[in-house]
C-alpha positions as CSV (number, residue, x, y, z in Angstrom):
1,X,2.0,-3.3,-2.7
2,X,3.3,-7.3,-1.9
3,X,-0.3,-8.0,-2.6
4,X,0.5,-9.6,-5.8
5,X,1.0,-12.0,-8.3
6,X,1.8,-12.0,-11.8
7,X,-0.7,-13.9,-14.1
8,X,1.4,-15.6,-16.7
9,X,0.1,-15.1,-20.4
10,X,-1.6,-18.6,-21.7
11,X,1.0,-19.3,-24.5
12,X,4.0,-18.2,-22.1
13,X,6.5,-21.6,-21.5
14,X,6.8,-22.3,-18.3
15,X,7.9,-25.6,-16.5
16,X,8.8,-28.1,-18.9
17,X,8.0,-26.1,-21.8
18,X,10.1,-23.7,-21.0
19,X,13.5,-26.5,-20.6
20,X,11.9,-27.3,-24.3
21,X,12.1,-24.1,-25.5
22,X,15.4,-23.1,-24.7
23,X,18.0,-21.3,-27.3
24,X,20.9,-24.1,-28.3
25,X,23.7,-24.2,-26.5
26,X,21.9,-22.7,-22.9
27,X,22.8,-24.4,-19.9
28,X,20.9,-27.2,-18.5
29,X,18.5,-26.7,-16.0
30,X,19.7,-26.8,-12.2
31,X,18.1,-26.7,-8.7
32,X,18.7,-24.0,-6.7
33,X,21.0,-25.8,-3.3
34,X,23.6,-25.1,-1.1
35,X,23.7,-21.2,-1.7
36,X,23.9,-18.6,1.1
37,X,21.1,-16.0,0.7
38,X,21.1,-12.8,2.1
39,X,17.6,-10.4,1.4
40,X,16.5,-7.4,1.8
41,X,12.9,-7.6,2.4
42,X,9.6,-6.0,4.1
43,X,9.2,-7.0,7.9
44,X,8.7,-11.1,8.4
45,X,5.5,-10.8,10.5
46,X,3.8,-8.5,8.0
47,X,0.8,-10.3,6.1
48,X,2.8,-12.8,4.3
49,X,3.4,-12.1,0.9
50,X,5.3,-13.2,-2.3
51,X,8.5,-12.0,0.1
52,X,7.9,-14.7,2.5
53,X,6.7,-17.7,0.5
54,X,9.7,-17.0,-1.5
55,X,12.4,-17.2,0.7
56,X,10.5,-19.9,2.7
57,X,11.0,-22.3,0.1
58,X,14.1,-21.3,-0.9
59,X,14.9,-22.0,2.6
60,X,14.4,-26.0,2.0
61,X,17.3,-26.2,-0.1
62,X,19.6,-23.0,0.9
63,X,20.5,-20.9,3.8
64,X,18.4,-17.6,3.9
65,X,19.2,-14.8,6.0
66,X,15.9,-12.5,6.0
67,X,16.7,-8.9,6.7
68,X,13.6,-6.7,7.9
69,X,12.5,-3.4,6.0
70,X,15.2,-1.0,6.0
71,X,13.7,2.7,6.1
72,X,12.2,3.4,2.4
73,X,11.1,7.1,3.8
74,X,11.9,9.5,7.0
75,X,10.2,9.0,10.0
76,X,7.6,11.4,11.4
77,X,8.6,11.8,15.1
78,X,5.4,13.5,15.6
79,X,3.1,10.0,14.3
80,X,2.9,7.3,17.6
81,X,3.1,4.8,14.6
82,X,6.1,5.5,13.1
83,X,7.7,6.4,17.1
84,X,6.1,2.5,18.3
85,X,7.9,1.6,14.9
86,X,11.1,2.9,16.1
87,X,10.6,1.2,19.4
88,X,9.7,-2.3,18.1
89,X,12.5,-1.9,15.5
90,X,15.4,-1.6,18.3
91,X,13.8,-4.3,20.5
92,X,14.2,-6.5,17.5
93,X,17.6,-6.0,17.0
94,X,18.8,-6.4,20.6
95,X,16.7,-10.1,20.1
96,X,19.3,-10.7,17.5
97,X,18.8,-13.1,14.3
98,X,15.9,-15.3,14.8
99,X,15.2,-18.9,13.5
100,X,12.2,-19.0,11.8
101,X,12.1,-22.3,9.9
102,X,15.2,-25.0,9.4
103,X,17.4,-22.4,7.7
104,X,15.9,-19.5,7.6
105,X,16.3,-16.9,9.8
106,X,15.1,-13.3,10.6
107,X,17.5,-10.2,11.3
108,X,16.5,-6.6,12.4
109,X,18.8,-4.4,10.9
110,X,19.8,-0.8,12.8
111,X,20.1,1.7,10.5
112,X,19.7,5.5,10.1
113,X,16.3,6.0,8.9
114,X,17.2,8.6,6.2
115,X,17.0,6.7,3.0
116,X,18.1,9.6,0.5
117,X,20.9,11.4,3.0
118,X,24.0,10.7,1.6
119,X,25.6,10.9,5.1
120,X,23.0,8.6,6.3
121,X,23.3,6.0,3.5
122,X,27.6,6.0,4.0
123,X,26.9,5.3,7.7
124,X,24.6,3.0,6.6
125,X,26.8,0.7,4.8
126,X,29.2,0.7,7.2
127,X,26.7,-0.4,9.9
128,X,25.5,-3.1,7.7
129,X,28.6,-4.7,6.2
130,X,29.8,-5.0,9.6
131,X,26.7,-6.3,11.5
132,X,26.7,-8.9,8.1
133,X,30.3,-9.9,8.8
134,X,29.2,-10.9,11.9
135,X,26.0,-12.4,11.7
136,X,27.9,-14.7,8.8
137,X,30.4,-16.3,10.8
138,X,28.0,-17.0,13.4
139,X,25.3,-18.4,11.1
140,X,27.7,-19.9,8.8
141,X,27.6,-18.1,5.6
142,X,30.3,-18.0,3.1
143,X,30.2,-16.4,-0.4
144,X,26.5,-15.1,-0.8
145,X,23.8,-14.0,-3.1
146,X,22.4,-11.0,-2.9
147,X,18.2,-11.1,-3.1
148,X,16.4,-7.6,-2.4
149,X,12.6,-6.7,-2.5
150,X,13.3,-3.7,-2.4
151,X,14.7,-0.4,-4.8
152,X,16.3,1.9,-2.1
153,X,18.8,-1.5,-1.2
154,X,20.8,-0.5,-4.1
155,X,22.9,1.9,-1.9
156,X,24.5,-1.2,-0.5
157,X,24.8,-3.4,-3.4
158,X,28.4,-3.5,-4.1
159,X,29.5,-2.8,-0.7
160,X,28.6,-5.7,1.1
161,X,30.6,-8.6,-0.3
162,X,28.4,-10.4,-2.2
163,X,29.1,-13.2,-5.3
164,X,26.1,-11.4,-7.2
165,X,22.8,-10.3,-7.0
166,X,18.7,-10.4,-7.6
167,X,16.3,-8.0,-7.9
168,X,12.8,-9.5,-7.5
169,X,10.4,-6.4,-8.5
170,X,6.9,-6.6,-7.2
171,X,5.3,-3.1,-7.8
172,X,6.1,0.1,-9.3
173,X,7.3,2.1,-6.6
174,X,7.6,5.5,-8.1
175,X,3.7,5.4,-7.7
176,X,3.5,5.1,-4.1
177,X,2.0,8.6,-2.6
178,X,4.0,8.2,0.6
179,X,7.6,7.5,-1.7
180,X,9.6,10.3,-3.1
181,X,8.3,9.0,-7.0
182,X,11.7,10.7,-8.7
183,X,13.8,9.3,-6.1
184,X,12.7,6.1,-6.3
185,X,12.5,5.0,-10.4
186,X,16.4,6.5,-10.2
187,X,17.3,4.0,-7.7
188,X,15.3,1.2,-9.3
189,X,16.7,1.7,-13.1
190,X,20.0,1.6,-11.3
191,X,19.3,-1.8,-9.5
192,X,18.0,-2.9,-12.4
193,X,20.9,-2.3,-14.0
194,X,22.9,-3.3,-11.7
195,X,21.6,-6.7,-11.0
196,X,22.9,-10.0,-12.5
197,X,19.2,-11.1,-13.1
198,X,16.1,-9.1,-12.4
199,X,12.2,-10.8,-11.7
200,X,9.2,-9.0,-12.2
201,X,5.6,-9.4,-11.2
202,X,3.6,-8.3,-13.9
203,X,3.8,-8.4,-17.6
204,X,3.6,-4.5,-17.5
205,X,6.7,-4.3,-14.9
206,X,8.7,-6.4,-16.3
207,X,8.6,-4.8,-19.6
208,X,9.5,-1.7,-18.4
209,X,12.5,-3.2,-16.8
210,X,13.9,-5.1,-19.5
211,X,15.7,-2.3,-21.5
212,X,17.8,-1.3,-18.0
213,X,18.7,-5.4,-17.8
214,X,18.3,-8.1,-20.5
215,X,18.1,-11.0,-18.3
216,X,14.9,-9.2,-17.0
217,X,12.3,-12.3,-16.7
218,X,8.2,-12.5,-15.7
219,X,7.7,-13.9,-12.7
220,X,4.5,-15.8,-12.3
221,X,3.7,-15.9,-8.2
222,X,2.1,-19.1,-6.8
223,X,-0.5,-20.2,-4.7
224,X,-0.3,-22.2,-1.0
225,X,-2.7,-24.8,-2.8
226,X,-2.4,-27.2,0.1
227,X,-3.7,-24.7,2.2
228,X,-6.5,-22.7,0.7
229,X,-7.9,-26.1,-0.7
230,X,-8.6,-27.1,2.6
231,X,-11.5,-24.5,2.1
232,X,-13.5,-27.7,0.2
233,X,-12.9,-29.9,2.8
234,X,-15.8,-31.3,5.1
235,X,-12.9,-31.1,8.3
236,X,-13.1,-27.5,8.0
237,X,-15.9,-25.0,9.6
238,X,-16.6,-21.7,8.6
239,X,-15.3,-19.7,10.6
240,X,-17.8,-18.2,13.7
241,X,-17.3,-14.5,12.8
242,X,-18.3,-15.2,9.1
243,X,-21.2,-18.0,10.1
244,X,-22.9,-15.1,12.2
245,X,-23.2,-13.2,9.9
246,X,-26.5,-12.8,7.8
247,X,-26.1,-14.8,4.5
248,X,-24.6,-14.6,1.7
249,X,-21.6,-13.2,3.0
250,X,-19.2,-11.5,0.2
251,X,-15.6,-11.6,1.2
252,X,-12.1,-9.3,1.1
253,X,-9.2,-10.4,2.6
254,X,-5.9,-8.3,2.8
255,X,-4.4,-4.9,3.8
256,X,-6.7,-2.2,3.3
257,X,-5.1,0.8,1.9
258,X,-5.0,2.9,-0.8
259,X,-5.2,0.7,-3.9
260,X,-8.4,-0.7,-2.3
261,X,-11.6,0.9,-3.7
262,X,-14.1,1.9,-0.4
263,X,-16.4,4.1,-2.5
264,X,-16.8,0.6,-4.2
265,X,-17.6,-1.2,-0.9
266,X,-20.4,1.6,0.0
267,X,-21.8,1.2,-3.4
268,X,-22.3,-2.7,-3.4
269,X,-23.8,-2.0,0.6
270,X,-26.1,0.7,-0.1
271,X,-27.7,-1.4,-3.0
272,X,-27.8,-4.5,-1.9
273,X,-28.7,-4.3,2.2
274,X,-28.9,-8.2,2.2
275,X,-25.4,-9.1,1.5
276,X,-22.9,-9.2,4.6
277,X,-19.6,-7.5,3.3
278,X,-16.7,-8.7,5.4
279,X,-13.8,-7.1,5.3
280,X,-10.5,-8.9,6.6
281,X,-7.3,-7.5,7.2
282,X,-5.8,-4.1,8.4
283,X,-6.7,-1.0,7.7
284,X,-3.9,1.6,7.0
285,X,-6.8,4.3,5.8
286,X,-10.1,5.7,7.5
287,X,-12.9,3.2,7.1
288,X,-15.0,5.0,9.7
289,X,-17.4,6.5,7.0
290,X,-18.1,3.0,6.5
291,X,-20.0,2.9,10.0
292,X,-23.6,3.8,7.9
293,X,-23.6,0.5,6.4
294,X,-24.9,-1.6,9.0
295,X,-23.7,-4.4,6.1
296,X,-20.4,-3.7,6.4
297,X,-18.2,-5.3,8.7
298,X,-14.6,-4.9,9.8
299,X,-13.5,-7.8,11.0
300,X,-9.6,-7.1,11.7
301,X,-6.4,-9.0,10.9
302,X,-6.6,-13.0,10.8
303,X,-3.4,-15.6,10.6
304,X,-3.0,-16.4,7.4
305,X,-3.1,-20.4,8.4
306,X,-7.2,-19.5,9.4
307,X,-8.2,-17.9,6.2
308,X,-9.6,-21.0,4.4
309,X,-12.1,-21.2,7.1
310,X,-13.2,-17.9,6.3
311,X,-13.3,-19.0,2.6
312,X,-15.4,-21.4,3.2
313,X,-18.6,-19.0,4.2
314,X,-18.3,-16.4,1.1
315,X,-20.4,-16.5,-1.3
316,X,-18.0,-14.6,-3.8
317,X,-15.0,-13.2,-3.0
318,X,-14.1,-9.4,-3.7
319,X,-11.4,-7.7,-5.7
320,X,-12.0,-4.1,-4.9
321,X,-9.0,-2.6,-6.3
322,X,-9.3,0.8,-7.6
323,X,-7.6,0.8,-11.4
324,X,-5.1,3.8,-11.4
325,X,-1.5,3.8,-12.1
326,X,-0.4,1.8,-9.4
327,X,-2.2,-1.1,-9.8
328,X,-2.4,-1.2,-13.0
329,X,1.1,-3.2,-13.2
330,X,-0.1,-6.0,-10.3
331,X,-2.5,-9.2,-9.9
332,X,-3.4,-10.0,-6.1
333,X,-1.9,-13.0,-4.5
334,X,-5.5,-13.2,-3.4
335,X,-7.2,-14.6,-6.7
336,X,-5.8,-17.7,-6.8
337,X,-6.2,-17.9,-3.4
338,X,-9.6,-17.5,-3.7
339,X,-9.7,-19.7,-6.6
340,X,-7.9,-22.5,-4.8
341,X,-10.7,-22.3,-1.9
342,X,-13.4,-22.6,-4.4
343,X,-14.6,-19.2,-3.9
344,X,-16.0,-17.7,-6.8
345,X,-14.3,-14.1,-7.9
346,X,-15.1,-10.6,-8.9
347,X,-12.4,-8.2,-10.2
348,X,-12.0,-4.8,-11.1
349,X,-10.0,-4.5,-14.8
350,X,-7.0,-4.6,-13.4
351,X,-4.8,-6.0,-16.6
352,X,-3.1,-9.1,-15.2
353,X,-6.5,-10.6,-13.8
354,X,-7.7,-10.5,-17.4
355,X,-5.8,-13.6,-18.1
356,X,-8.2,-15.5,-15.6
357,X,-11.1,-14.3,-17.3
358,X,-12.0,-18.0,-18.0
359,X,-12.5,-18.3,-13.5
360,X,-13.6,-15.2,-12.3
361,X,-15.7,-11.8,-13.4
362,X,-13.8,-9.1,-14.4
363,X,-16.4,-5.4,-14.1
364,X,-15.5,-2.2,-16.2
365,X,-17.3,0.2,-13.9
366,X,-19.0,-0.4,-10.6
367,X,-22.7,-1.5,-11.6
368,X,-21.1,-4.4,-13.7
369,X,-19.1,-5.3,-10.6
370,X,-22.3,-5.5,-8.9
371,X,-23.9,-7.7,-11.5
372,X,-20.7,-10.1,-11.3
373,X,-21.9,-10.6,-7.7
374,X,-24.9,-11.7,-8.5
375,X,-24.7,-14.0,-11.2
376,X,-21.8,-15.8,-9.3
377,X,-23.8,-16.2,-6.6
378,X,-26.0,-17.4,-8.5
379,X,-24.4,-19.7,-10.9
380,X,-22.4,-21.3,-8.0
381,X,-22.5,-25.0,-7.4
382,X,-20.0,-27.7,-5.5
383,X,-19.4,-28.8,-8.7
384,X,-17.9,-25.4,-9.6
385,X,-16.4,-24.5,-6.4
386,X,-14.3,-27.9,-7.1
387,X,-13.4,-26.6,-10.8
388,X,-12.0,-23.1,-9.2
389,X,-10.3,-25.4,-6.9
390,X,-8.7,-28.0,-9.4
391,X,-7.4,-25.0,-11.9
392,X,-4.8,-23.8,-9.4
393,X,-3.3,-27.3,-8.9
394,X,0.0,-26.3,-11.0
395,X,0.3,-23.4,-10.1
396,X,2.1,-23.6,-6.2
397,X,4.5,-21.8,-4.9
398,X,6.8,-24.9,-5.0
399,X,6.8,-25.0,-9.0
400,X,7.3,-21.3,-8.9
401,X,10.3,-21.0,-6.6
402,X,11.8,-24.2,-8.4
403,X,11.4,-22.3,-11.9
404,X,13.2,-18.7,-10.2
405,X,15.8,-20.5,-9.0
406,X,16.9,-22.7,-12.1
407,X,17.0,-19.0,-13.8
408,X,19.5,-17.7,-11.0
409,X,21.5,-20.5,-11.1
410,X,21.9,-20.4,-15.0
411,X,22.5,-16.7,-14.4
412,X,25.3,-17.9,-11.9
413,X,27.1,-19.8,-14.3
414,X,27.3,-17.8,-17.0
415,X,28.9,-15.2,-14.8
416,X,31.6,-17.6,-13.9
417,X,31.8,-19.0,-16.7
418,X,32.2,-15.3,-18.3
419,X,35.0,-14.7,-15.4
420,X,36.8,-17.8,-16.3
421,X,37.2,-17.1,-19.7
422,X,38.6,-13.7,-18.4
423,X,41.2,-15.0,-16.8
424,X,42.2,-17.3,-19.3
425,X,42.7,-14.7,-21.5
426,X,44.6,-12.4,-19.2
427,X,47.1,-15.6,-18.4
428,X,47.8,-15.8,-22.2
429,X,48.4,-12.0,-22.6
């Protein structure tokens, strides 16, 4: 579930506390630049996510070669969605590596879409080292890192070439209904071990992950603050779809799937017939029920880049997420989103929003989620909206990436500095 960010707990350094509060004798702190980057990720034009933003701005200083979701689970050749899949998959490949942004670009990957046949996965490394070799002379790419989103990639770690590698964690897999659980926590604990440095989303994950790797670290996600901002802005309208509707509007943006709490959406509607409950993104689940609320409306995927606009014309903005094992170890990407537009926020418990208790209404059980709605609604002023707003200045994607990437590279030289000191020794022998 890429719907997430990491909340980073108050007295955690970060930034230039954390240059002040490193052990003696630790590297000094460098920038992330010139490095070839090679990542194993979800698809590009998905909903962007902590994936994208990411290696977007690792982009500005490095070369980044993007490679689309690689199969996580078998097909069903009887589901049209997983056949159109197929179909847009090859016709992305044949297109070839696509430039994106100044050096980034995006690659569709052909690979046999049986992620735990061990015939499959040999033929799979074969494919890829070779369709890498070649997409690296023609892009340019020399010695590489190694980033992947995702658990299954480490069936090719090792076999591809690369100088070393990074895991960046964002949920626990083995929760997934649609995943083989077993099969995936045994591939992650070997990644995890595995990997020269490993990032994790969520207080929760990254503990878990630490004993498999030392140099297992938190990573606190970011927020496009230059965009959602816009939000406050007089320049921007609320958008039509959400100024139609009968006010106040109470907003959810994001994919709509499992982890998202519907039973909660038909409670808030049934008692409260006056709010308009719009809910933005697509739906991977059946929302047709839904159809007796005349107050709920569906209003589809939106680009990312119009999403302040719809900001704008909530009256509160929705966490709906049901608290269960899976998200229990994430923090959606959309709260400080939210925050950064002004909008004010109600939760569900899930642990990592607890840090932002201070800038948004956390409920216990779904009548208290109801009451956070209406004293938010309430409550809210300009004034306040601009507060939201003004809390999330520090915390952008750009400080975010900056702090990953001084980790990596002080991961980097250690390594070689370890390997030096190697062959020192083994010329004196």
């Amino acid at each position: 579930m890429d719907t997430v960010c990491a909340a980073i707990p108050k007295d955690a350094p970060v930034g230039a506390a954390a240059a002040a509060a490193r052990a003696p004798g630790e590297l000094p702190l460098e920038k992330m630049r010139g490095q070839n980057i090679i990542c194993f990720a979800k698809d590009w034009d998905e909903d962007p996510t902590s994936n994208n933003h990411v290696m977007r701005l690792l982009a500005r200083d490095n070369r980044v070669l993007w490679l689309n979701s690689i199969s996580m689970r078998s097909p069903n050749l009887g589901s049209g969605g997983d056949l159109r899949k197929i179909g847009r998959k090859l016709a992305a490949f044949f297109r070839g590596p696509q430039s994106v942004t100044n050096g980034l670009w995006v690659y569709t990957p052909i690979v046999l879409p049986f992620p735990h046949n061990r015939l499959a996965i040999a033929a799979n490394r074969l494919l890829l080292k070779a369709m890498l070799w070649r997409l690296r002379r023609k892009l340019e790419m020399g010695h590489f890192q190694l980033w992947t989103f995702l658990p299954n990639a480490v069936e090719y770690v090792g076999k591809l070439g690369e100088s070393m590698v990074v895991y960046y964690c964002i949920d626990e897999w083995s929760k997934f209904g649609y995943l083989d659980g077993a099969k995936m926590a045994a591939q992650e604990e070997i990644l995890c071990r595995k990997a020269d440095i490993v990032f994790a989303t969520a207080k929760s994950l990254e503990e878990r992950r630490k004993p498999f790797n030392p140099e297992t670290h938190l990573a606190a996600h970011g927020v496009d603050y230059e965009l959602f901002s816009k939000s406050l802005s007089d320049a921007t309208p609320i958008a039509p779809e959400i100024a139609a509707l009968p006010k106040p509007v109470i907003g959810f943006f994001g994919l709509i799937h499992e982890w998202v709490d519907l039973k909660l959406i038909a409670h808030i509607a049934a008692r409260h017939p006056e709010w308009s409950i719009a809910m933005i993104g697509k739906h991977s689940v059946d929302v047709s029920w839904l159809a007796k609320y005349p107050n709920v409306h569906f209003l589809g995927r939106k680009l990312y880049t119009d999403l302040p606009s719809y900001c704008k014309g909530f009256a509160a903005g929705l966490i709906p997420f049901a608290v269960n094992e899976l998200t229990l170890n994430v923090n959606p990407i959309k709260l400080r989103e939210y925050l950064s537009a002004g909008v004010p926020v109600v939760s569900t418990a899930l642990p990592e929003v607890g840090y932002y208790r201070d800038v948004c209404e956390v409920a216990s059980n779904y009548d208290e989620f109801e009451q956070g709605i209406v004293k938010v609604i309430a409550e809210d002023t300009p004034e306040l909206r601009r507060r939201r707003s003004d809390a999330m200045r520090s915390e952008t994607w750009e400080q975010r990436v900056a702090e990953l990437g001084t980790k990596v590279m002080q991961v980097r030289k250690h390594k070689e500095s370890a390997a030096n000191a190697g062959r020192r020794r083994g010329a004196q022998a």
